[in-house]
C-alpha atoms as one frame of an Amber mdcrd trajectory, in Angstrom:
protein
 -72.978 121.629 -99.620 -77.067 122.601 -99.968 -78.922 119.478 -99.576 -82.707
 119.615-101.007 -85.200 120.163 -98.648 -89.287 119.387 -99.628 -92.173 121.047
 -97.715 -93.626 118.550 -95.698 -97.381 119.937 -97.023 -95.865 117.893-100.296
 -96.104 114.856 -98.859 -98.700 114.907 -97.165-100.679 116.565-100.663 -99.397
 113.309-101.909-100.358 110.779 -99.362-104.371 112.477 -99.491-103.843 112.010
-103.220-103.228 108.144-103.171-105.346 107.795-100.362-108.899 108.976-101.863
-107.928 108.023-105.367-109.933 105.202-106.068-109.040 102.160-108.442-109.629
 102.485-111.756-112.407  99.677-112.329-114.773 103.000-112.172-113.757 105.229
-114.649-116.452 107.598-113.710-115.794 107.569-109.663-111.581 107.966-110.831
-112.540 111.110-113.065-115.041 113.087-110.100-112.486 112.077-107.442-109.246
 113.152-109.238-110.951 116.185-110.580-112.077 116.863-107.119-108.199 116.290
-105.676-106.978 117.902-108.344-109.356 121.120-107.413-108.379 121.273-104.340
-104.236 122.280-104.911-105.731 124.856-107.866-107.838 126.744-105.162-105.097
 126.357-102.511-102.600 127.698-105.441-104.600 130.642-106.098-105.649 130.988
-102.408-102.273 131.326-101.650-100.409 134.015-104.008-103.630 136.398-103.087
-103.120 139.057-100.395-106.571 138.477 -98.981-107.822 135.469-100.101-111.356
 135.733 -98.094-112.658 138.653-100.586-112.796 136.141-103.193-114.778 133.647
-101.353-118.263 135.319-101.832-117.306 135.692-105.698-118.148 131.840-105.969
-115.618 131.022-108.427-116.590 127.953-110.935-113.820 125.180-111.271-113.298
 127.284-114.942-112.843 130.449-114.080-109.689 129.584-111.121-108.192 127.745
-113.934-108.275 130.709-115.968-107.113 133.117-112.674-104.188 130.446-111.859
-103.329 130.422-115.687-103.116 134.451-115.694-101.062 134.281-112.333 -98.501
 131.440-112.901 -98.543 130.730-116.806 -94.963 130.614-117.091 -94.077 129.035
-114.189 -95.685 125.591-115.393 -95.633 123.610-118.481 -98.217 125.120-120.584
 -99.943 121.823-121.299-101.084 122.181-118.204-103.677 124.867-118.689-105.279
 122.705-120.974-105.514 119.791-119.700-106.881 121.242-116.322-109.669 122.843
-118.859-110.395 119.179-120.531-110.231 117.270-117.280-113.474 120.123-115.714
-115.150 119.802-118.841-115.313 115.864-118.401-116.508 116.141-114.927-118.622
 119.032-115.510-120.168 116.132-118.621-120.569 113.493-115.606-121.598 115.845
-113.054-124.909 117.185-115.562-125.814 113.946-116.830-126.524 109.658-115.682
-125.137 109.041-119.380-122.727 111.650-120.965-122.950 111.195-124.485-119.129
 111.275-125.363-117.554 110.517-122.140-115.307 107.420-122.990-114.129 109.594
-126.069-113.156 113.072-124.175-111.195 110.827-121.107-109.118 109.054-124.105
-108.832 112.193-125.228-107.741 113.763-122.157-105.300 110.944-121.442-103.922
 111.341-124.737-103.075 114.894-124.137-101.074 114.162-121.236 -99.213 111.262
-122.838 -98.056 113.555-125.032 -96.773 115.935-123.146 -95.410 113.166-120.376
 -91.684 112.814-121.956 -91.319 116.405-121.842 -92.073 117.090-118.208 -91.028
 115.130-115.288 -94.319 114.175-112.986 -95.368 111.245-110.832 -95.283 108.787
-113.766 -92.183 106.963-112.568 -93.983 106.055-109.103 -97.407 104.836-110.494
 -98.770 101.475-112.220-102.403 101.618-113.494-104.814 102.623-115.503-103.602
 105.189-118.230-106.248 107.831-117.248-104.399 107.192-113.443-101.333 107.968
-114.887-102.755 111.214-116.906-103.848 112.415-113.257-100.885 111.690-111.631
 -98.922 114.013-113.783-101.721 116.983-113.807-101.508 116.425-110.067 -98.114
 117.049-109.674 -97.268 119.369-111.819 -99.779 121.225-109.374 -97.977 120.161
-106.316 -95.045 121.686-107.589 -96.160 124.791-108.408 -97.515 124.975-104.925
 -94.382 123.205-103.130 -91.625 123.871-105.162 -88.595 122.043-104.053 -85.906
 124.183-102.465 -82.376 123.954-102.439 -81.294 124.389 -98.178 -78.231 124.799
 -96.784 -76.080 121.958 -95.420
């Protein structure tokens, strides 16, 4: 009988998550933070399906441009939501990071969440396992859907 088996970089992907994700009383420290998390299992994604990941390092790729790479290299092997939401989630940071008072902010993150909410029903993520603040929520799911793309569970033997 196969039993499942989960990479043990999973968990702990999901124990940095909770532990640097901040509460949501600062929507602005939750978005850079998330993003930030969030960044970090694209890069890894696309670090590892390369054959030599080094050559790209001097190439200095913007948050933008490894979403498009990892879109080119694993678009069907993802919901396809997720492309865009990984493209409105940089733009919001990319708002916050290049300005003390983004004009627009509050109404890109609903946005944003809204997006996800959408597309929640239709593909299983971390929803189940968090409480919060919607815009939590929204990057829970981006988040895994990430982590499963990079872990994917595996069926082992018994």
């Amino acid at each position: 009988m196969a039993t499942l088996r989960i990479n043990p970089m999973f968990f702990e992907a999901v124990e940095r998550y909770f532990e640097h994700l901040p509460p949501a009383d600062d929507l602005t420290l939750l978005i850079l933070k998330g993003h930030l998390l969030i960044e970090e299992l694209l890069r890894q994604l696309v670090d590892q399906a390369l054959i030599k990941p080094m050559a790209l390092k001097d190439a200095r790729l913007e948050t933008h441009q490894c979403i498009c790479l990892a879109e080119a290299m694993f678009y069907d092997r993802v919901p396809s939501w997720l492309w865009d939401a990984l493209k409105k989630l940089n733009s919001i940071r990319n708002k916050l990071a290049h300005n003390l008072n983004p004009v627009g902010f509050e109404h890109k993150v609903a946005d944003f969440n809204e997006f996800v909410n959408e597309h929640r029903d239709k593909t299983p993520g971390l929803r189940s396992v968090l409480n919060g603040h919607p815009v939590t929520l929204a990057l829970g799911d981006v988040h895994s859907q990430l982590l499963l793309l990079l872990y994917p569970l595996l069926d082992g033997e018994d």
